[in-house]
Every structure is written in C-alpha cells, then in structure tokens.
C-alpha positions as CSV (number, residue, x, y, z in Angstrom):
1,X,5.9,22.9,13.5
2,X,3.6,25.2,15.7
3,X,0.3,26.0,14.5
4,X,1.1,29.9,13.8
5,X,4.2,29.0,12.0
6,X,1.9,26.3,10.1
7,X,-0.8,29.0,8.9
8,X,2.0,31.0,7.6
9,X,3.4,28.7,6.0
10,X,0.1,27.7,4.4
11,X,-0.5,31.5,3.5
12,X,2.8,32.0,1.6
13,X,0.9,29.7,-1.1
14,X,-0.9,32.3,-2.4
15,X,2.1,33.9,-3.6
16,X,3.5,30.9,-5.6
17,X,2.5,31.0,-9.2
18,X,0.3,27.8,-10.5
19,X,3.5,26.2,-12.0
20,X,5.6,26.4,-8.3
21,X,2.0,25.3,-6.6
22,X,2.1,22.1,-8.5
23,X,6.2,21.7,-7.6
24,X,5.2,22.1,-4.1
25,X,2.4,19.6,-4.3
26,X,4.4,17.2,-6.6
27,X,7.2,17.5,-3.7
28,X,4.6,17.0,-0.6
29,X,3.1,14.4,-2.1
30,X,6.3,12.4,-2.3
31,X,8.6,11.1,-5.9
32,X,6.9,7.9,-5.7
33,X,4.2,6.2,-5.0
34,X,4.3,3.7,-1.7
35,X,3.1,1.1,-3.9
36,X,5.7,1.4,-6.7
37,X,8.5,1.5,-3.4
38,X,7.0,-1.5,-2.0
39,X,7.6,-3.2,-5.8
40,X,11.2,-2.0,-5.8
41,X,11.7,-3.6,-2.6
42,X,10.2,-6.9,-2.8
43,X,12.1,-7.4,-6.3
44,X,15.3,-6.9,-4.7
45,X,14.8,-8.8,-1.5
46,X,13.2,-11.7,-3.5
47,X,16.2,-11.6,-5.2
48,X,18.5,-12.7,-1.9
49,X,16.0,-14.0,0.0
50,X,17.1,-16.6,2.1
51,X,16.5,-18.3,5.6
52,X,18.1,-16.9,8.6
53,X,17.8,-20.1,10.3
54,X,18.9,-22.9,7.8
55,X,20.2,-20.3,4.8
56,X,17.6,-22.1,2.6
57,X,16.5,-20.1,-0.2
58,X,12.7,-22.3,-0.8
59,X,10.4,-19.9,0.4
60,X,6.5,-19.6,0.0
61,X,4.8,-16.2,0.6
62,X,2.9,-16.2,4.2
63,X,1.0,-12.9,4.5
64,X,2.0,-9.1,4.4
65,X,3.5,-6.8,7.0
66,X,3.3,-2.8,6.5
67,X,2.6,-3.6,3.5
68,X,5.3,-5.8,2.4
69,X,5.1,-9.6,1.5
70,X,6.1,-12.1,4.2
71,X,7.8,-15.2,3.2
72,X,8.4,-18.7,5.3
73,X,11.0,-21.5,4.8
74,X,9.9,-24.4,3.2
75,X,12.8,-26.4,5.0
C-alpha cells in the first residue's frame, strides 16, 4: 500500500461508528492470539510426532524455533 492511499485509508476511521471501530481493530488485530495458535499446533503435532530418521515416536523437547517447541529422538 502507498503512503497516500495509507492516510486515506486511516482517515476513513473517522467515519466508522465506535461499534465498526472496534470490528476493525478486533479484525486487524487478528481471531487469535499467536500464543493460543502456537498451543493448537503443538497439541496436534505432539500428537503424530515421530522421527523422520528411524520413525521412532520417543522424543524429548530440545529448544524452540519461531516460537514453536523443538523436539529430538531419543533413539
């Protein structure tokens, strides 16, 4: 977006009534939190997590990446 188009996009605001301000901030913001995402995901991947190498599923947790957990073979 080019900065012109940007300030009249952030001008058209003023317009919206309070309740369509908070929509539009509820919206920007995002439906859910990163953190609660990053739950959903871990639950299902712990759920099938195996080894790519030996298709072992004893894993430890070993760090985070982006914010996920990271997990090593115990084999």
């Amino acid at each position: 977006m080019q900065p012109a188009q940007w300030k009249t996009f952030i001008a058209q605001f003023t317009a919206l009534s309070q309740r369509q301000r908070l929509a539009s901030i509820t919206l920007l913001r995002g439906a859910a939190p990163q953190d609660a995402v990053v739950a959903l995901v871990e639950s299902v991947a712990r759920q099938r997590l195996h080894c790519p190498a030996c298709n072992s599923s004893h894993a430890h947790r070993h760090g985070h990446a982006h914010g996920l957990q990271r997990y090593r073979c115990v084999a």
